[in-house]
Every structure is written in structure tokens, then in C-alpha cells.
N, C-alpha and C positions, 0 to 999 in steps of 0.2 A: 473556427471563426474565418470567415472570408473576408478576403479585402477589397472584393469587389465593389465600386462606390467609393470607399474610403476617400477622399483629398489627400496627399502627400501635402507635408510641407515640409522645412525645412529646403536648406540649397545644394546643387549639383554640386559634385565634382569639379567641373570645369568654372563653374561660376566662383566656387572658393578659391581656384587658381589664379582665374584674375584678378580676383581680389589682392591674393599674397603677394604678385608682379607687380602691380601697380603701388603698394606699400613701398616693396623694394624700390623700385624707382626711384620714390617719393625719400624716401631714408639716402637713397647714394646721392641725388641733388643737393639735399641739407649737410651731407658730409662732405663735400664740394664747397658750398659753399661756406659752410665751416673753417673748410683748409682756408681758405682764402680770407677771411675776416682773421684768425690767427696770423697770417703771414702780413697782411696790412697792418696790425698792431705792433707786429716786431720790429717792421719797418720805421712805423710811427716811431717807434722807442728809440732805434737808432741814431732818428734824424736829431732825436730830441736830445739823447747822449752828445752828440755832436755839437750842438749848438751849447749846451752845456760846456764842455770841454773849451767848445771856442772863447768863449767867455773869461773862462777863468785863464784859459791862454794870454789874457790882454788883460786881465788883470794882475796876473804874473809879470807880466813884461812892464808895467807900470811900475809895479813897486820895486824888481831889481833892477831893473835896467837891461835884461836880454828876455831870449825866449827861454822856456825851460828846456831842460833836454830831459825829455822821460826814459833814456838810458841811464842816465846818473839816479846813485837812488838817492842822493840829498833831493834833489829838483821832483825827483818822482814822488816821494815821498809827503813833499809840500804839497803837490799836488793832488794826492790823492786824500790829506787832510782837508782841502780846500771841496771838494766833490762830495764831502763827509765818505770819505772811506771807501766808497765807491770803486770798482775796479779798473785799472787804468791799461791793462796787455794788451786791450786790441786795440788803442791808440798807438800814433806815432806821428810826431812836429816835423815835420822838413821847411829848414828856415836860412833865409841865408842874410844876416845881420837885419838890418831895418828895410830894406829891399821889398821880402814878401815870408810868411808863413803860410804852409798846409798844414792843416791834421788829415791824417788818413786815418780810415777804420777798416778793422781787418775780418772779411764777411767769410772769413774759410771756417766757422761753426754754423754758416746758416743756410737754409736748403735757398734751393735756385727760385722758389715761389717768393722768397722773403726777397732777392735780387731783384725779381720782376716788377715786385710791387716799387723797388727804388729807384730803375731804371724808368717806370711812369711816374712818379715824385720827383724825379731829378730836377728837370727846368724850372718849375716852382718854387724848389726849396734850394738850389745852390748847389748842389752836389754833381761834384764832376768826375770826369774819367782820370783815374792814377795816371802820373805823369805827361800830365796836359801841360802843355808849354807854356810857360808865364801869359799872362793876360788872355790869354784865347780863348779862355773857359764851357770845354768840348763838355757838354753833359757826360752824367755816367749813365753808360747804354750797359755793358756786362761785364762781368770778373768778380775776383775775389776780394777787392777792395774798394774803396770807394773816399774820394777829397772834398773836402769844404775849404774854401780860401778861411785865412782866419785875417791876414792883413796885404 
């Protein structure tokens, strides 16, 4: 039989190649941008923990009359029944009588995309840099922690 005349069909080599590259492409953009809608939700979460915790901070302080100290595990305890159970170790109050409260949250479990996403959230949502001097309220630009004024 000769194949002289015949039509090829079917695709080159090189034409299936660029196909496969431009797939990949296509797949590592989507995983990119994947990272990044995860790390915006964790972010989310956090902000939302926070705001949470601030709450129940000031409703604690109403009904006993101070802040709680989530060192003590009476105070911790109450607290974390009031959260329904919810986990309370990467909080911590720094308070000094009726003056002012912080909560801090502690971001050394979360990668640096989850930080970036808080550092762009910061001015918006209230969240400032650990150890900002009373009233000044320096957004959080970077670290491993991050303030919300509670009062």
C-alpha cells in the first residue's frame, strides 16, 4: 500500500506541546490564585475571631467588673464557655484597669500570605501593629502578631 496522496491527520508534536504548556500555565495561575483566596479567608476568619473575642471582652467586663485575664484558667475558662468552646491560646488582653484594652492574636501558625492579606485589611478593619502606643493606632504592616483596641 502506498501512502502517497493519503491526507495526514491527526497533530504534530510540537502542536501537542503547546498545547500541554499552555494547560500548565493555565493550572499554575488557578493555583495561585487559589493560594490566595485561601489565605484571604483565613484572614477573614481571623478578623472575625477577633471581633468575636472583643465582644465577649466587654461583656465580661460588664458583668464582673474587670477584664478577664486569659492566664487564669477561672477567667479563661468562662471565656472560652462564652465563645461556645471555641479555642482561646492565640488570644491575649493587655489591660490596664479602665484606662484601655488590647487583644492580641498570635499569627506564628499562619504563613506570610495570610499576614499580607491583614496587613491590606488593617486600616479598614481596626487592626494594628503589637505594641502601638496608646491612642496612636499605627496599622498592622507585618509580624507575628497583630491588636485590635477592645476599649
Amino acid at each position: 500500500m502506498s501512502w502517497k496522496g493519503v491526507k495526514k491527520r491527526g497533530f504534530t508534536l510540537v502542536e501537542l506541546l503547546i498545547v500541554i504548556i499552555i494547560i500548565g500555565m493555565l493550572a499554575s495561575a488557578m493555583m495561585l490564585l487559589m493560594g490566595t483566596a485561601e489565605d484571604k479567608a483565613e484572614a477573614t476568619a481571623i478578623i472575625s475571631d477577633m471581633r468575636s473575642m472583643k465582644s465577649i471582652m466587654v461583656i465580661f467586663k460588664l458583668d464582673k467588673g474587670h477584664w478577664p485575664d486569659l492566664a487564669d484558667t477561672t477567667d479563661a475558662a468562662e471565656v472560652k464557655k462564652m465563645l461556645g468552646g471555641a479555642k482561646t491560646d492565640e488570644f491575649t488582653l493587655v489591660s490596664s484597669g479602665d484606662l484601655y484594652a488590647y487583644l492580641t492574636f498570635d499569627l506564628g501558625a499562619h504563613s506570610s500570605g495570610v499576614r499580607n492579606k491583614l496587613r491590606l485589611m488593617a486600616p479598614s478593619t481596626g487592626l494594628l501593629k503589637v505594641g502601638t502606643a496608646i491612642g496612636t493606632g499605627v496599622p498592622y504592616e507585618d509580624g507575628y502578631a497583630v491588636e485590635m483596641k477592645v476599649h
